[in-house]
C-alpha positions, -999 to 999 in steps of 0.1 A, spaced: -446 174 344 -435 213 335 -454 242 324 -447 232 290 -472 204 291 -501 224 304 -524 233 277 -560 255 287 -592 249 273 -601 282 268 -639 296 259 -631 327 238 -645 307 208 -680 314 222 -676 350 226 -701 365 201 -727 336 211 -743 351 238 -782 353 221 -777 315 209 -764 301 241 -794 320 263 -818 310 237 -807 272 242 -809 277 281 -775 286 294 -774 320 322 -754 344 305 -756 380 325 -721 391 340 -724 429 328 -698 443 307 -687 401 307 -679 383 274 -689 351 270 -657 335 280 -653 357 308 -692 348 323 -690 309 316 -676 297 348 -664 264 351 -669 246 391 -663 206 391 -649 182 365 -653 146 355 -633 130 335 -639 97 306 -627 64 313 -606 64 281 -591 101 293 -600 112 258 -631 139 269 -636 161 303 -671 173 311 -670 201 328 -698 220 346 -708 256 344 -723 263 378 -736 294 377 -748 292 340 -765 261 341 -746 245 315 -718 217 307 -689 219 284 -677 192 268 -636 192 264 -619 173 237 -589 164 260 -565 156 230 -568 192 212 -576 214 249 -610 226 228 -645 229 243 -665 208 214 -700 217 235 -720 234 257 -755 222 266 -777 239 291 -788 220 322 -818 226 348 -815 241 385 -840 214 405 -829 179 395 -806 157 382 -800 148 346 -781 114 333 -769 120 296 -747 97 271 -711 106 263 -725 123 230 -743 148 255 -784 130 251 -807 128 282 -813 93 288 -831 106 320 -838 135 343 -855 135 376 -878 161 367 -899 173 399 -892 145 422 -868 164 446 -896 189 450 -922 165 450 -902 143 479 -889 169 500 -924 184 499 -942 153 513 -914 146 541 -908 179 552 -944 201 540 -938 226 568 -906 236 555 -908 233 520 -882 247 496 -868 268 527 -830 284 523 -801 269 541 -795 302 561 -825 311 578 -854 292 597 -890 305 590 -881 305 549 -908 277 536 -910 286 500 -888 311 501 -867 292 472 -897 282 452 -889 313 429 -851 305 429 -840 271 424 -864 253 451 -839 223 466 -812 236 443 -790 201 441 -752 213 443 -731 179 444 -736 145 432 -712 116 440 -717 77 422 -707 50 445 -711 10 441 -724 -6 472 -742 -38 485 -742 -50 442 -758 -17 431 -746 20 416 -758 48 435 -761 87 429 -759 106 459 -772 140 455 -768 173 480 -795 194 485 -779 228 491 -811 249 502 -834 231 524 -804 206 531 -804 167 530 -789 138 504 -811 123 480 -800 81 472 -803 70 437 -804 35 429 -787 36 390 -793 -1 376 -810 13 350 -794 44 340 -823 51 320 -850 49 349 -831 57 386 -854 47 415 -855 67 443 -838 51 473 -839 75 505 -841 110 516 -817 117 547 -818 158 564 -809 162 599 -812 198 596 -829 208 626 -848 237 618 -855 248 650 -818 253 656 -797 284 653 -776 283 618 -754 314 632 -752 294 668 -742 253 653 -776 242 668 -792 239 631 -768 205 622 -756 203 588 -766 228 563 -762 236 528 -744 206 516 -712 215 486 -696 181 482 -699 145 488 -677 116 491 -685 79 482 -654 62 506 -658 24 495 -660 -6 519 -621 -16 509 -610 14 516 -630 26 552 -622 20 587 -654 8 593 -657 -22 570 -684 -5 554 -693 18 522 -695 58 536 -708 86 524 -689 120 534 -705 149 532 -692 187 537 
């Protein structure tokens, strides 16, 4: 592979769109920033067929949708900032989790409740923000069934998924060994504000079992 068979997917065809993309959901506010300059792509998944890329917009709470074949973004759709949203390849919801990161974390851990990842003493300090604010998600197939594993970058933790049904996910586990009486500056406070995660299958681990890596 050269240079000459790179082709870029730019977003300068959505310069002008500001009003319509904020009106449909999607954070547009770099100042001075066109549209193309303030859409900010972050992690990418690619189809099965390698015909479409879906890319996400972190920052602006959105997805793009990349005609692979032609290097043109075909969509954006705006996405939420507390759960976690399954959609068809034609960009529908088939299902999103709604509340039930907030409504979990809040029964498990009342005390520190939508806290931040950098500071003890923060309960509710997020609730204004993006409460849990799920950063990373990771599919794995384990033990016969598909699981989304979903980080929890504020108050910390994994949420477990159980995707047989795409259509209605049942919740599986809530792990957080954050230790919020530890120092976060110090390494006492164990793991904190989780990026990315990992699905290593059973085949491939040098335990003989499915792991989940988290960083």
């Amino acid at each position: 592979m050269t240079q000459d068979d790179v082709r870029t997917a730019d977003l300068a065809a959505y310069n002008g769109m500001a009003a319509e993309l904020r009106a449909a959901g999607v954070r547009i506010f770099g100042p001075d920033a066109s549209v193309a300059q303030d859409l900010e792509p972050e992690y990418v998944a690619i189809s099965p067929d390698s015909r479409t890329a879906y890319a996400t917009l972190q920052e602006n709470n959105a997805m793009a949708t990349v005609d692979l074949a032609t290097a043109t973004v075909t969509d954006i759709v705006s996405l939420g900032a507390r759960s976690f949203t399954i959609r068809d390849t034609e960009g529908r919801v088939v299902f999103d989790s709604g509340s039930a990161f907030e409504r979990i974390t809040a029964a498990i851990l009342p005390a520190q409740f939508n806290s931040t990842n950098s500071e003890n003493d923060s309960v509710d300090s997020r609730s204004d923000d993006k409460g849990p604010e799920p950063e990373g998600i990771e599919i794995g197939r384990a033990f016969g069934a598909t699981y989304a594993f979903i980080g929890l970058e504020r108050i910390g933790g994994v949420m477990t998924y159980d995707l047989s049904n795409p259509t209605r996910p049942r919740f599986v586990d809530y792990v957080n060994n954050r230790d919020f009486s530890g120092d976060a500056e110090a390494g006492t406070a164990g793991d904190l504000g989780p990026e990315g995660l990992t699905f290593i299958t059973a085949a491939n681990s040098p335990t003989g079992g499915p792991l989940l890596v988290v960083a």
